[in-house]
N, C-alpha and C positions, 0 to 999 in steps of 0.2 A: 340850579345855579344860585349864587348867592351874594352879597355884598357881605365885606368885612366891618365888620362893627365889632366892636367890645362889649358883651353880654354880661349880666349878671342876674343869672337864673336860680330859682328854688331846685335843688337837690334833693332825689326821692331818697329815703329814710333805707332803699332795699342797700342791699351789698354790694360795693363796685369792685370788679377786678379790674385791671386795670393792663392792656398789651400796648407798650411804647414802640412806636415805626418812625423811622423817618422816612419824612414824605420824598427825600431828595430821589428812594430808593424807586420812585413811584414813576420816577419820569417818562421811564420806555414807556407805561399806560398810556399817557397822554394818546398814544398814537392807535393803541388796541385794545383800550379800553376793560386792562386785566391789571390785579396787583396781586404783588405777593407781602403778604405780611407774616412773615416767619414759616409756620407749617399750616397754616390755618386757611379753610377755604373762604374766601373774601365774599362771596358770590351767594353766603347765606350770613344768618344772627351770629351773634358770638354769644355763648350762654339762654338765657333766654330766647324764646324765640313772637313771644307776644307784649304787649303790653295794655296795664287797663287805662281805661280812658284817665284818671287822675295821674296815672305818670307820664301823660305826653312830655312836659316840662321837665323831666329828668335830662338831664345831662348825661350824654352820651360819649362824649367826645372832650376835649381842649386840646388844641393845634395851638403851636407858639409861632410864632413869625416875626424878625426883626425885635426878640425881645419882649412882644407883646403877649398876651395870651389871649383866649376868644377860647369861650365855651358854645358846645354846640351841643341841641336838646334834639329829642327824639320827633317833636313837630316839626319844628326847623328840618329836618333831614327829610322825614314825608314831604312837607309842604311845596319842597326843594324843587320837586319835579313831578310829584302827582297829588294828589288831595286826602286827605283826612278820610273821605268815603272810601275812595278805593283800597284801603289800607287796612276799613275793619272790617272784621271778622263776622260770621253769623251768632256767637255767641257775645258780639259786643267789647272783647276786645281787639288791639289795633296790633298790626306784623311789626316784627321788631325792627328798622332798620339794618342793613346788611353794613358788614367795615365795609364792600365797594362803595357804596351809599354816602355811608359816614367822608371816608378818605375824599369820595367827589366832590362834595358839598364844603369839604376845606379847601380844595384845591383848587374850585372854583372860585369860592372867597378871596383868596390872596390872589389870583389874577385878574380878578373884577376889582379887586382893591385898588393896583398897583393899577390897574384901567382909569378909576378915578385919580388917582395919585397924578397921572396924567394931564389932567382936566380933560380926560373923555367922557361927555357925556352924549344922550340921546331923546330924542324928541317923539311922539308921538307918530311923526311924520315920518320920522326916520325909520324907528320901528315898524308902517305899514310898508314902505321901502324897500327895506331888505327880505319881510315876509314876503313880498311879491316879489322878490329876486331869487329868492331859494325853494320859496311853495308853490308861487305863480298865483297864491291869492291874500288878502288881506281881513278876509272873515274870520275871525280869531273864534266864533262859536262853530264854526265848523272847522276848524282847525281843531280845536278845545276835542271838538264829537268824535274826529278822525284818530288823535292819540290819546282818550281816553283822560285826560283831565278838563282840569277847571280853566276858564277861559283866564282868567289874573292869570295862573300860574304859565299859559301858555304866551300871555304877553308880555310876561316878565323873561322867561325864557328865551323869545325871539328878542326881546332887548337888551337882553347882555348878553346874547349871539352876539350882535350887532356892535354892543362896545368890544367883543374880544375880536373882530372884525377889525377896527378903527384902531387897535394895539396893536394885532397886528399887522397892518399896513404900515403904522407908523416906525415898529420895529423892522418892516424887511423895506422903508423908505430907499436905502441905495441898493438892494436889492432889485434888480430889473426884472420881469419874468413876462412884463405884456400879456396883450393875447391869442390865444388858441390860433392856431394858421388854422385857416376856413380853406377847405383843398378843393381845386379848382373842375370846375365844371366841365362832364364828362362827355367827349364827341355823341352826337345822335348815333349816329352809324356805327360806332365801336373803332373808328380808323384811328390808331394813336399817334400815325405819323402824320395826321391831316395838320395844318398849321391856318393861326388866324390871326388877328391883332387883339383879341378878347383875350387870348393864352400869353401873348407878349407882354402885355398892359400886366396878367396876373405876375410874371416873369420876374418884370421889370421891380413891382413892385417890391418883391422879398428883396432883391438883389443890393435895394437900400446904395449905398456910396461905392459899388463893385460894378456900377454901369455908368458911362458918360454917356447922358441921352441927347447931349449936346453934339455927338460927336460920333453918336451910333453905334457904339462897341464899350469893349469892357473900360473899364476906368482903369481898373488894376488884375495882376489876374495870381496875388497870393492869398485869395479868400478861399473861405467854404465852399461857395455857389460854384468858382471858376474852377476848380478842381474836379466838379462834377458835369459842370456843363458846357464845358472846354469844346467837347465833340456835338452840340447841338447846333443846329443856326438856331442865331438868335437875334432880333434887329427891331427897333422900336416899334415895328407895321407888322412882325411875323414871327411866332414860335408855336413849335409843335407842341401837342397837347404829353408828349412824355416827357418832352421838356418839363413843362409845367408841373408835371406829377413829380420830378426829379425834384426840383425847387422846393414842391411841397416838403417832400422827406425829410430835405436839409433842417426847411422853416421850422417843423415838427420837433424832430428832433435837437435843436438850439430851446425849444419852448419846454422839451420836455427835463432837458440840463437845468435850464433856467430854475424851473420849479421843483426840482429834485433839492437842488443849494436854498433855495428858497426854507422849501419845508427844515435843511437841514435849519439854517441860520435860527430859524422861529425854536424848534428845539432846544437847540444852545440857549437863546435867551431864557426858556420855560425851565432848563436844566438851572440856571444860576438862581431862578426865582425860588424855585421848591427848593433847592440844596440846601437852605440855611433853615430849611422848618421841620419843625415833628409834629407830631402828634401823640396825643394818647387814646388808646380805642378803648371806651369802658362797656362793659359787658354787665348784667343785673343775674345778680343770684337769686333761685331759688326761694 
């Protein structure tokens, strides 16, 4: 991952060719992490396949965005996501960047840009935060040990996780999606008709403004829940555990809607962001 900035890097002396994509074309990636750039496998070098240690600073790449342009060097794109060591070779020189490589390390750019653009930023705090929400730990050297990089680069990476995190919440703001229905606790004995006030309590819970608990019965009955659970007792002191499990399905599947619109909306937004940028992919001859 990377922040946008405006470069101005020394240019190695070899030969560039030069293959123009637009990024807009790139979007579906986003989600499967594959591009297509003309006929070309994305997924290895273009031309070259090494480089010597004096051409890390070649420029590899220039993406336009908004008018702007940004060149991008072949350390930058290593550095991007793994280190300088793992990169070189036993004969001392370094693997060429791949165009998935290249194209990510832009892509990245302009949505960590547009993150700042925001005034998103992130703190130290934040970053152990979210590495403990996603890894379950905040040890960035055994994190670093576990994927095979450098600890910077892996807490630079859980940090602008964390700002694309904070863009997108802020992009799917009226998007609703909550969370996960936690499914309700299962009879000892296997009996699904048994009934309790533990299984009413979980019931009532989903049922949200489709129950008057004032009143013991349904509030209204053109909802989701009442459609389904019309043929159950159901009563603030008592429902059966398939009650319960019916309620779940409902809950689930409202959460699973929610997050389907969800991911689309974030697409949408990601689709307008790349739409108006290219790239150029430059390759080193021979």
């Amino acid at each position: 991952m990377a922040t946008t900035k405006k470069k101005s890097t020394a240019k190695n002396s070899s030969t560039m060719i030069t293959l123009i994509v637009g990024i807009c074309c790139l979007v579906a990636g986003l989600l499967v992490g594959k591009f297509v750039l003309g006929a070309h496998d994305t997924s290895k070098p273009l031309g070259r396949t090494t480089l010597a240690a004096g051409e890390l600073d070649t420029v590899v790449a220039t993406y336009t965005y908004k008018g702007e342009k940004h060149e991008v060097t072949a350390r930058e794109v290593i550095e991007d996501s793994s280190s300088l060591d793992n990169a070189l070779n036993a004969d001392g020189t370094y693997a060429m960047p791949s165009a998935d490589a290249i194209v990510g390390f832009a892509r990245n750019a302009i949505i960590i840009g547009e993150a700042q653009a925001r005034g998103i930023t992130v703190t130290d705090e934040d970053i152990s935060a979210y590495a403990m929400e996603i890894l379950g730990t905040d040890d960035f050297a055994a994190i670093a040990s576990t994927y095979g990089i450098s600890e910077d680069v892996a807490r630079r990476m859980l940090g602008e996780s964390a700002m694309m995190k904070q863009l997108r919440d802020q992009v799917l703001a009226d998007t609703s999606v909550g969370e996960a229905p936690v499914p309700p606790t299962e009879p000892e004995d296997g009996n699904t008709d048994a009934t309790s006030k533990e299984w009413a309590d979980y019931v009532i819970a989903l049922l949200g403004d489709e129950w008057d608990a004032a009143n013991n019965t349904w509030a209204r009955t053109d909802g989701a829940y009442y459609a389904t659970l019309q043929t159950y007792p159901i009563s603030n002191d008592s429902a059966s555990y398939e009650a319960a499990e019916q309620a779940y399905y409902i809950a689930y599947m409202d959460y699973m809607n929610a997050s389907s619109t969800a991911a689309q909306d974030w697409t949408n937004y990601v689709n307008e962001l790349l739409g108006g940028a290219s790239i150029e992919i430059a390759t080193l001859g021979a």
